[in-house]
Structures are given as C-alpha cells and as structure tokens.
N, C-alpha and C positions, 0 to 999 in steps of 0.2 A: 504494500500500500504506500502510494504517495500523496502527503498531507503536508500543505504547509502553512506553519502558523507564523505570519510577520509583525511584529510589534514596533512600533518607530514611535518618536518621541525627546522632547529636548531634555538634556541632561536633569537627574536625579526628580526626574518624572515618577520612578518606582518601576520603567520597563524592565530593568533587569532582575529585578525581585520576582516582578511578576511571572518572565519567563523561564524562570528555576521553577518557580511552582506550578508551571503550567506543566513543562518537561518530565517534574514528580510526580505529576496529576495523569498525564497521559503516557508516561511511558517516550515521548516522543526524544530525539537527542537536541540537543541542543547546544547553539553558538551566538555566544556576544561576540558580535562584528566590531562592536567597539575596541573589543579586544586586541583586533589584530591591528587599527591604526593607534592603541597605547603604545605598540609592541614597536611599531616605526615609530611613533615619536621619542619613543625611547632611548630606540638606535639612532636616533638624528644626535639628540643632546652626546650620547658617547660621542659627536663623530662625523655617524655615516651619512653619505646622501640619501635624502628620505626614498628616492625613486628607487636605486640600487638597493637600499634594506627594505622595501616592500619587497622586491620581486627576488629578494633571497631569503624571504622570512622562516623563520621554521619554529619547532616547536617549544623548543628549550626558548624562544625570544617568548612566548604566551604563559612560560613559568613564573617570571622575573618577579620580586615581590616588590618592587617599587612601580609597577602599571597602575595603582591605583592612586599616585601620590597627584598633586595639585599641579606641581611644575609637569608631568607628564601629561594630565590632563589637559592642560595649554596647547602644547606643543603637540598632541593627537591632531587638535582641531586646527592647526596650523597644518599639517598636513595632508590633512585628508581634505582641504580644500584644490590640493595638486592634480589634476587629472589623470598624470602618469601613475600615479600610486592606489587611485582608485581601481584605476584598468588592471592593476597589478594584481590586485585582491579580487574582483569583481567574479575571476570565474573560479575560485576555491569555493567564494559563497555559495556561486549557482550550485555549485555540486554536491554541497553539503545540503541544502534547500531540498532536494530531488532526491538524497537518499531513501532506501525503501522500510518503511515502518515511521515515516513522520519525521518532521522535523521541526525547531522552533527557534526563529533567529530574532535580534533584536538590535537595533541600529538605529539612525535616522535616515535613509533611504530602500529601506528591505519592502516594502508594497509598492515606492513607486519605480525604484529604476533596478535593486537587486530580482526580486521575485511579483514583477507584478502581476503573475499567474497565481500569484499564493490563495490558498483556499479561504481563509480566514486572514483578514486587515485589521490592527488595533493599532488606533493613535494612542496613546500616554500620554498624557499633560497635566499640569499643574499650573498653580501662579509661580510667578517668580520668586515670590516673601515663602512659599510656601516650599519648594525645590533650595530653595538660598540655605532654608532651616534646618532640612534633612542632608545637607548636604555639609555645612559647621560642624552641626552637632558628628556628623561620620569623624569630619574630620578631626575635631576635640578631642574626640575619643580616641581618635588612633596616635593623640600626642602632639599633632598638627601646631603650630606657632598663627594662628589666623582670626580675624576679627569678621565677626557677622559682614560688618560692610565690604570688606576685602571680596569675604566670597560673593556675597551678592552682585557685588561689580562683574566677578569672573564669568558667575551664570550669563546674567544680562549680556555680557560680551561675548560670549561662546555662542548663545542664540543670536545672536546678529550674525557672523561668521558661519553659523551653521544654515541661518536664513537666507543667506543673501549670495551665497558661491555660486556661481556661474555654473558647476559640476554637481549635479544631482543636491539643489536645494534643500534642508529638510521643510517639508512639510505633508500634511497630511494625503493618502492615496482619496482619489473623488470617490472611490466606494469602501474607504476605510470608519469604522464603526471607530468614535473618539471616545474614550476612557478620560476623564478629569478627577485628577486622584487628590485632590487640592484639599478635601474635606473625608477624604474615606482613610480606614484605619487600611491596615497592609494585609488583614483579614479579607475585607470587605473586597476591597480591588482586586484582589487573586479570584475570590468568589466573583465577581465581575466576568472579568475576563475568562472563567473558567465554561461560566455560562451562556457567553457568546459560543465560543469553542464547539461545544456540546451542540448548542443550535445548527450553526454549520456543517456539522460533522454527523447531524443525524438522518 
C-alpha cells in the first residue's frame, strides 16, 4: 500500500510532534525533511558548500546532536532557500513518500511541490506569540542563552524567508485541510490530525 501523509507548516507549528504520533498511530515511516536541510546547514557552518553537502549528504550528517540548536536552525533556512540544494534533496523525499506501507513526511513544501499527489494534506499553524512560546520554553530547557524577544524575532524572520523564496514558497496546498494549533493542547492536535487521516484513508 501507498499512503501519503504530508504535513507542512511554519516553524514550531507542532508539525513534527504531530507526525511522530501520526507515524505511532498508523504504523506509517516517517521523515522530517527538515531534517535533512538542518543537516546542510550544519555542514555549511563547518565549512562546506551548502550545494556540495546536500548532494553528498548521508546518514551519520541526520545523527548530529546539534541539528536542533538555534544557530542551525538559521542557517537551514538560509539554505534551503538555494535551488540547487533543494533539487539535491527533492528526489530522496519523493522516494521515501512512495515507499510501500505508508508514509508520513513533514516540511514546509511536502503537499505543494514535494508530494503533491499525497493522499492526505495538513497545514500546521499557529500565531506567532504562540510558536515564539513553545519554541523558548524548548529552548530554556535545553540550557539555551535566549530571551523570549530574540526568539520571537527568529520565528517572525524565518517565516518571511520561508514565505517569500522564489523556490517552493511555504505555504499552504489549495486542497490542504489547515490545523491551527495556536489554542489546542499537543493531545488535542494529534487527535486532530489523526482524524482527518482516518477520514481519508477510509
């Protein structure tokens, strides 16, 4: 069986929450695409050309325990504004999407330009006070040096960047079902989205 579940959505939305638990919930595999331009902006800051560390990426760069830190988070969306790097990535995704027994990927362009054959479309969004919040508090937690306003500038600026690229825009697919998680607990919105899923898939 080929099922694909696409979830797109601007930074600390809750898509990636969301598609672990979809992934738990259905059995299906699943890949943060996000992941793989952490993984180039990561190798940029060592160094490399972001074009050449896309297109030599591998798996040990998807290990790395600093993909989730703030300066890497930056320099992802500096990159993945590159065309060459998207082209880079663009067909590992399609072929994880198409794998058989389902799949469930999560990005800002996976309904409209990676998989826009996907069976099932979820937007993820939130406000921005409400994404700024959950996104501190992660980073507080994990010992972060960062002041509420700092991050909040970052989000704001990464959806401009993420809005506005020339190379697969994010924004929502025209037959993408939008999830606003802005007021739902991380219960609710997996319940959410689990129940679209279901509808589609029955």
């Amino acid at each position: 069986m080929q099922f694909t579940v696409a979830l797109d959505g601007p930074a600390a939305a809750g898509k990636g929450t969301i598609a672990k638990a979809l992934a738990d919930k259905t059995g299906f595999a699943y890949l943060d695409t996000g992941l793989l331009y952490r993984a180039v902006g990561a190798r940029h800051l060592d160094g490399d050309e972001p074009i050449a560390a896309a297109q030599s990426l591998n798996a040990a760069d998807l290990e790395r325990e600093d993909l989730r830190t703030a300066q890497v988070a930056k320099k992802a969306s500096e990159v993945a504004v590159i065309p060459e790097v998207r082209e880079a990535l663009l067909s590992f995704q399609r072929s994880f999407a198409r794998m058989e027994g389902g799949a469930i990927l999560d990005g800002r362009d996976i309904g409209t330009v990676i998989c826009p054959q996907a069976e099932v479309k979820i937007y993820v969004t939130a406000s921005v006070e409400a994404r700024a919040r959950r996104r501190f508090d992660e980073l507080v937690a994990r010992g972060d040096d960062v002041t509420f306003e700092q991050v909040a500038q970052d989000v704001a600026d990464r959806d401009a960047r993420d809005a506005s690229r020339d190379t697969a825009p994010m924004k929502p697919a025209e037959d993408a079902i939008v999830l606003d998680t802005s007021d739902l607990s991380i219960a609710d919105a997996i319940d959410a989205a689990y129940r679209i899923v279901q509808q589609k898939s029955a």
